[in-house]
C-alpha positions in Angstrom: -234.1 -59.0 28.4 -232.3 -59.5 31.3 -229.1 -57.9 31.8 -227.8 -60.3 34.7 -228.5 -63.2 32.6 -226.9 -62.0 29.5 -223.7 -61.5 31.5 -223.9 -64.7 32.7 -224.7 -66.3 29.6 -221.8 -64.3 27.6 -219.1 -64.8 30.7 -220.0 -68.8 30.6 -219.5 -68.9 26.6 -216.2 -67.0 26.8 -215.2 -69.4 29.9 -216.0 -72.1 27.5 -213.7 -70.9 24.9 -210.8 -70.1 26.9 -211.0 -73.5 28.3 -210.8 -75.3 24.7 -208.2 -72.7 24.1 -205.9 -73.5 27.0 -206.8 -77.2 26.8 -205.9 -77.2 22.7 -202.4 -75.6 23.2 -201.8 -77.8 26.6 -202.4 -80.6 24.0 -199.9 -79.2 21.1 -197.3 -78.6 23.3 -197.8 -82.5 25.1 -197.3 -83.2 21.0 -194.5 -81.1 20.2 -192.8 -82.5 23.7 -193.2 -86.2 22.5 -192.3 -85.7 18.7 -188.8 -84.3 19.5 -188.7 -86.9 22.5 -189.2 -89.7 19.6 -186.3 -87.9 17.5 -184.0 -88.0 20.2 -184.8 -91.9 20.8 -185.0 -92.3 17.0 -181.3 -91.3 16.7 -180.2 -92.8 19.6 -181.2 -96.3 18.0 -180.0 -95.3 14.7 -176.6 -95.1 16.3 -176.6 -97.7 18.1 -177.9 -99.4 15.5 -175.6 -98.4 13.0 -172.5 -99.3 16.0 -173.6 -103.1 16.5 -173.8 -103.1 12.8 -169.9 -102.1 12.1 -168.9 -104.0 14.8 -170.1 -107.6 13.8 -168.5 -106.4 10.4 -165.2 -105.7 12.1 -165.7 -109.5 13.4 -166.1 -111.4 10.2 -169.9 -111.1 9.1 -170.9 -110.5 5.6 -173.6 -108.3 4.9 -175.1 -111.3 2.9 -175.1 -113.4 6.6 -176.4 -110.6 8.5 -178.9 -110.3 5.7 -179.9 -114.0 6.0 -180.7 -113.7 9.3 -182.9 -111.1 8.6 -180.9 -107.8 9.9 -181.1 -104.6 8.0 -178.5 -102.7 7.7 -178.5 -99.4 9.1 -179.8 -96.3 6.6 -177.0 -94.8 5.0 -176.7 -90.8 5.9 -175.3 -88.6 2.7 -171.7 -87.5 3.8 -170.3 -84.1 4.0 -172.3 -80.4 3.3 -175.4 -80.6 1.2 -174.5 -79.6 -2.3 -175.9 -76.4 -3.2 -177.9 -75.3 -6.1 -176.1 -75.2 -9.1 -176.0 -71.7 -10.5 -177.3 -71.4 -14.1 -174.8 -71.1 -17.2 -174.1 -67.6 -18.3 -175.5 -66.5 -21.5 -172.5 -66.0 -24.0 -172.7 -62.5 -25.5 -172.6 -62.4 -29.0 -170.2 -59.2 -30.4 -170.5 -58.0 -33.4 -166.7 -56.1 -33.4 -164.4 -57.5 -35.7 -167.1 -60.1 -37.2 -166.7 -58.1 -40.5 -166.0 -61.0 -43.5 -164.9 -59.1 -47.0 -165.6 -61.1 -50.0 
């Protein structure tokens, strides 16, 4: 066995690694970059979107004409804070003080 070659051998398989290492979170963070780039461009056209929509409202068109010419309109967004969860009811206690019946 060759000590110099082992070296070699283990130093090139750990370069290797590092390499796919470095390149794989190069590549996530390139993802990561262009998903929130697409959200910010996504919302930007939803706006507009949702903008030109009112306005040829405000000017007279039904929703019917803009739908026969083939416009969508723009996805409605749930107004105000998101309702919480809805707390279970209490269990009423049954007493047993002043229950007594005489016959």
């Amino acid at each position: 066995m060759n000590i110099s070659d082992l070296h070699a051998r283990a130093t090139e398989r750990l370069d290797a690694e590092r390499a796919q290492k470095i390149e794989s979170i190069t590549a996530l963070a390139g993802a990561a970059e262009n998903v929130e780039t697409t959200r910010a461009q996504l919302t930007e056209a939803e706006r507009q979107h949702t903008n030109a929509y009112s306005k040829a409202l405000r000017l007279g068109w039904t929703d019917a004409d803009l739908k026969d010419f083939g416009i969508t309109p723009p996805a409605k967004k749930p107004n105000g804070r998101p309702r919480g969860k809805k707390a279970a009811p209490k269990p009423v206690e049954e007493t047993t003080q002043g229950t007594h019946h005489s016959n």
